[in-house]
C-alpha positions in Angstrom: -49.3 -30.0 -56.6 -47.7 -33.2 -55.8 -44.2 -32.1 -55.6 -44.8 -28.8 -54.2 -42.4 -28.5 -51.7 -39.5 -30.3 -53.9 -39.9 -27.8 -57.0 -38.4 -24.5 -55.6 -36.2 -23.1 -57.5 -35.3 -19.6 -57.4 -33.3 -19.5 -60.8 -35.0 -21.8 -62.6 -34.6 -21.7 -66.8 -37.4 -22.5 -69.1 -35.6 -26.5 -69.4 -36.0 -26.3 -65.4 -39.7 -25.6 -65.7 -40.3 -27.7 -68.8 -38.7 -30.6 -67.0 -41.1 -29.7 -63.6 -44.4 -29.3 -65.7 -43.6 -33.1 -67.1 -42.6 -34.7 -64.0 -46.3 -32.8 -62.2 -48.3 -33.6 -65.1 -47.0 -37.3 -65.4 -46.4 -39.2 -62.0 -47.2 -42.5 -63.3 -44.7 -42.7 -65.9 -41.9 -41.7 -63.3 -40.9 -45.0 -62.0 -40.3 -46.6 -66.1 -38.8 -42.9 -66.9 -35.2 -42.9 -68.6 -33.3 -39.6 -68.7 -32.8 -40.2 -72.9 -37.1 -39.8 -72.4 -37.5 -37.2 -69.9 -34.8 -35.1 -72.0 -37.0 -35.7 -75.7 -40.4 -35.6 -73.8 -39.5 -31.6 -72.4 -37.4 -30.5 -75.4 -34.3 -30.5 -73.4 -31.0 -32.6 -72.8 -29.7 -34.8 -70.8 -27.3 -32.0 -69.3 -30.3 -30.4 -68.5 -32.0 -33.1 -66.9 -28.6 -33.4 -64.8 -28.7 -30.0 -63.9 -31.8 -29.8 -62.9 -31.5 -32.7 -60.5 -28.3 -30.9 -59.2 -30.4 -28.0 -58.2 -32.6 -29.7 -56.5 -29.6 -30.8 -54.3 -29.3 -34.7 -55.8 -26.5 -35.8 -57.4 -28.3 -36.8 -60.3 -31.1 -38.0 -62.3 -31.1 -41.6 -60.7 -31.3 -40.2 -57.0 -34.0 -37.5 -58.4 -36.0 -40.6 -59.8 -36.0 -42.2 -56.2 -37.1 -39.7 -54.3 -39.9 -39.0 -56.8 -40.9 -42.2 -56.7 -41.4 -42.2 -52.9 -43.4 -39.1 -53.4 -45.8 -40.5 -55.4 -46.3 -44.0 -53.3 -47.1 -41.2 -50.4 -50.2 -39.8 -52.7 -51.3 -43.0 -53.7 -51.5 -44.4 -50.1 -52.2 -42.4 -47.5 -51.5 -42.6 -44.5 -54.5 -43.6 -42.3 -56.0 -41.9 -39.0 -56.2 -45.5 -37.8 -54.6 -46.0 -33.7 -52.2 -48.5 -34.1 -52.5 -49.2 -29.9 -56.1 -49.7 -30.5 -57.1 -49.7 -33.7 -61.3 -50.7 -33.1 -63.6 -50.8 -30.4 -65.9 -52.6 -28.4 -69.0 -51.3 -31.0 -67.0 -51.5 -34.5 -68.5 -53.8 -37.1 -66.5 -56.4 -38.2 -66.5 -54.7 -41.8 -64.7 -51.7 -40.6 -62.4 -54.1 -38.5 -61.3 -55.7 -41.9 -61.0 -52.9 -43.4 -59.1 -50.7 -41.2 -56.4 -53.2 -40.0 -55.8 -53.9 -44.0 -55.4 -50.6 -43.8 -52.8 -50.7 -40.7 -50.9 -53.2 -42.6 -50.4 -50.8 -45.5 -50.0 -48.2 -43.0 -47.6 -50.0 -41.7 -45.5 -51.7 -44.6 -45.2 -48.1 -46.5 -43.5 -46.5 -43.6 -41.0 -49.8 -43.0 -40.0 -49.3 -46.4 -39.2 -45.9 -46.0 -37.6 -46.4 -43.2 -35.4 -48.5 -44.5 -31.7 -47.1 -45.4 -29.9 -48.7 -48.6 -26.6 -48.6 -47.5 -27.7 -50.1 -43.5 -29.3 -52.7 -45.3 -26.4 -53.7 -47.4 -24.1 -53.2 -44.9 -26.3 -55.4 -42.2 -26.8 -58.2 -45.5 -23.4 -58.5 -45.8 -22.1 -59.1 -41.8 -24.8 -61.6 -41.7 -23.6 -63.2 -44.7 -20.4 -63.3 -43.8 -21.1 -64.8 -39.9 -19.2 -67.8 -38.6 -22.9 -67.8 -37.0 -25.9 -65.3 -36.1 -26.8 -64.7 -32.5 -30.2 -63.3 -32.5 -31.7 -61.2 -29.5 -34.9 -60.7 -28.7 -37.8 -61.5 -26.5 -41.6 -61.8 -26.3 -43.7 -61.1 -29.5 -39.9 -60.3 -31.2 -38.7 -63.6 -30.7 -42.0 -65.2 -32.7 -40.8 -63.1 -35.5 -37.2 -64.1 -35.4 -38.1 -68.0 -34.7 -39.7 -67.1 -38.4 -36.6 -65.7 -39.6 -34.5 -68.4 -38.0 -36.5 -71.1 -39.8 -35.8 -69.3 -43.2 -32.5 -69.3 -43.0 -32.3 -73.0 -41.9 -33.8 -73.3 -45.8 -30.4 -72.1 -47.3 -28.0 -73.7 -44.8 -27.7 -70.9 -42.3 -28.3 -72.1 -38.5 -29.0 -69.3 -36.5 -29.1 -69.2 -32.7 -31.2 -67.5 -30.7 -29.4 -66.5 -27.6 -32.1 -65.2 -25.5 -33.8 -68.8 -25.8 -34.3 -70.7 -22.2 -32.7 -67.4 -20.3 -29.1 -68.7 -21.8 -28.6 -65.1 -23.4 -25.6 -65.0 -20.9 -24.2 -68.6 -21.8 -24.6 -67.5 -25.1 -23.3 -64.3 -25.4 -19.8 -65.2 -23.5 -19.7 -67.5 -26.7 -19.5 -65.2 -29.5 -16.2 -64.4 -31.0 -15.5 -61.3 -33.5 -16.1 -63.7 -36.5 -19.9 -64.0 -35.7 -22.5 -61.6 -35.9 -25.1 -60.6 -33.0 -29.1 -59.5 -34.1 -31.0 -57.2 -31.6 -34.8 -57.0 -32.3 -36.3 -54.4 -30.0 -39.0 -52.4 -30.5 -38.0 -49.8 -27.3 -34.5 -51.3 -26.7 -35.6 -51.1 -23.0 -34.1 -54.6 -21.9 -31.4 -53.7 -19.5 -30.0 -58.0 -20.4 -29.8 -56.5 -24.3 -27.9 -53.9 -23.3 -25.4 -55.5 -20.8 -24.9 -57.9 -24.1 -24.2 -55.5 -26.3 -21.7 -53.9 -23.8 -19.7 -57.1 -23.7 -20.3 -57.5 -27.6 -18.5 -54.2 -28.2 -15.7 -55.0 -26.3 -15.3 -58.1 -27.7 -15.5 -56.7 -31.2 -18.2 -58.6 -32.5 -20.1 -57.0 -35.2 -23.8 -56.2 -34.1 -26.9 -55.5 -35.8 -30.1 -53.5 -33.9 -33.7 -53.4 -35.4 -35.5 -50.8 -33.7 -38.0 -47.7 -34.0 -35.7 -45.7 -31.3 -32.1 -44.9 -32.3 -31.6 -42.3 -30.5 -31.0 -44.6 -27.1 -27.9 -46.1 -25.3 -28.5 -49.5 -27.1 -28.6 -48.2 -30.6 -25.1 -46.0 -30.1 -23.5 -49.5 -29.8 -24.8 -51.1 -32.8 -22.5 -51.0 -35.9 -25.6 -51.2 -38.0 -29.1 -49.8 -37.4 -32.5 -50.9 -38.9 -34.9 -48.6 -38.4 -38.6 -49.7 -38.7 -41.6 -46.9 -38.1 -42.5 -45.5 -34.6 -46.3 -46.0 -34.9 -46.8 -47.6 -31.3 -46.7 -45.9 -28.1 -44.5 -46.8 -25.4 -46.9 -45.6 -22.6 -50.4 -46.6 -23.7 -51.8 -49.9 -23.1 -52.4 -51.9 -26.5 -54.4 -54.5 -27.7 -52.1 -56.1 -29.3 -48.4 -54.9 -30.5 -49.8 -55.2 -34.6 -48.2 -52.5 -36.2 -44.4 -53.4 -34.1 -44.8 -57.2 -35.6 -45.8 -56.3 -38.6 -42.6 -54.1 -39.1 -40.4 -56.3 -37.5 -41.7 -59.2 -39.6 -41.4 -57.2 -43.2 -37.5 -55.8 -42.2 -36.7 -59.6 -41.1 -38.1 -61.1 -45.1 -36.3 -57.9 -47.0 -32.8 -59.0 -44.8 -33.8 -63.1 -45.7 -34.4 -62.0 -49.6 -31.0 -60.3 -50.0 -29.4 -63.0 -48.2 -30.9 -65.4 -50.1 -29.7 -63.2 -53.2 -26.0 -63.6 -52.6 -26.4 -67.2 -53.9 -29.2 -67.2 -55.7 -28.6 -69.6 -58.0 -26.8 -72.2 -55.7 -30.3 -72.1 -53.0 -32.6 -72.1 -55.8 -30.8 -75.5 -56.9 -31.1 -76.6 -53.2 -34.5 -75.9 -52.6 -35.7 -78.2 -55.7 -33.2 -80.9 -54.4 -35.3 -80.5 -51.1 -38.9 -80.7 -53.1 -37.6 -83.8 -54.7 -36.4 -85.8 -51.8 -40.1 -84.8 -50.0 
């Protein structure tokens, strides 16, 4: 049964299992579900469906819905036995290479968006918003992905700087006052130069951001805000290429562009056109 472990319920009334035999039977209709239809599709109310919820430790239908939802996009793609460090060998046909880095990608993009916490993201949206200016940090295949995100926000009049650039991370960071905001982008957070910076940051005050698949490190317990993105790598073995790191890096860095981008939709829509026009 698909939500096995969620449906246990010692107590549970004949709504309780009505509502549970619905929600089994029907796991499409879940994400389009309203309360008003679950409560007339199982012969109950929407006290019932409330209840329920409640019992199941949510604080309410909405919350259920979520985490139902994220059930069922586990069924419907799972997870692959592909190695992200090296994910074909010498003898694989170049049909099964296709295939099984399209399915690394998905692999890959499922688990970044359940990484990802609501209120870190809108918490991280909002300090980058609100920067004087954005100090980004990171180096090697990282700082590909945020030259990427840099050039973005250059599209809606935001002007970035990446601070590790030409080894002026130092210059750079001795620069940053409290009204700006600092990115990290690590992977490990292993850079001994990321951490001295984010000691200095700290003291300074200066609002900091960390992307990372470790958060349990000295780095991460100086961020104010932590985006965490899968642990798929390994930090020991040799890879062929860091794909399933990028990939995550690259998908949290569009979602914190899009919500950026939300604030003002409207006004960077209007810009963008003018910007079409004049080319």
């Amino acid at each position: 049964m698909l939500f096995n472990d969620l449906f246990r319920l010692k107590k549970a009334t004949d709504a309780d299992k009505n509502i549970m035999e619905y929600l089994e039977k029907n796991p499409e209709s879940i994400e389009k579900l309203t309360i008003q239809e679950l409560a007339a599709r199982t012969y109950s109310s929407n006290a019932s469906v409330v209840r329920f919820a409640r019992k199941l430790g949510f604080g309410g239908f909405r919350e259920l819905k979520v985490q139902l939802i994220k059930l069922v996009e586990q069924n419907n793609y799972a997870l692959s036995e592909i190695n992200p460090d090296v994910p074909f060998r010498y003898d694989t046909s170049i049909k099964k290479i296709s295939r099984d880095m399209m399915q690394l990608t998905n692999q890959t993009l499922l688990e970044s968006y359940q990484s990802l916490d609501e209120a870190a993201l809108f918490t991280a949206t909002k300090r980058l918003y609100e920067a004087d200016r954005i100090f980004i940090y990171a180096a090697g295949d990282s700082q590909i992905r945020a030259q990427s995100f840099q050039n973005k926000l250059w599209k809606i009049n935001k002007y970035p700087i990446l601070a590790t650039s030409r080894s002026e991370w130092a210059v750079n960071t001795t620069n940053i006052t409290s009204r700006d905001c600092a990115l990290f982008i690590s992977y490990t957070t292993k850079s001994n130069q990321d951490l001295k910076a984010a000691q200095y940051l700290q003291q300074e005050h200066v609002p900091q951001i960390l992307i990372t698949s470790h958060t349990d490190t000295e780095l991460a317990g100086l961020m104010d805000v932590l985006l965490k993105i899968p642990r798929l790598e390994s930090d020991e073995q040799e890879k062929i290429a860091t794909f399933s790191s990028q990939m995550a890096i690259e998908y949290t860095l569009n979602v914190l562009f899009s919500t950026i981008y939300q604030i003002d939709y409207e006004a960077n829509r209007a810009h963008q056109l003018k910007r079409e026009d004049l080319s």
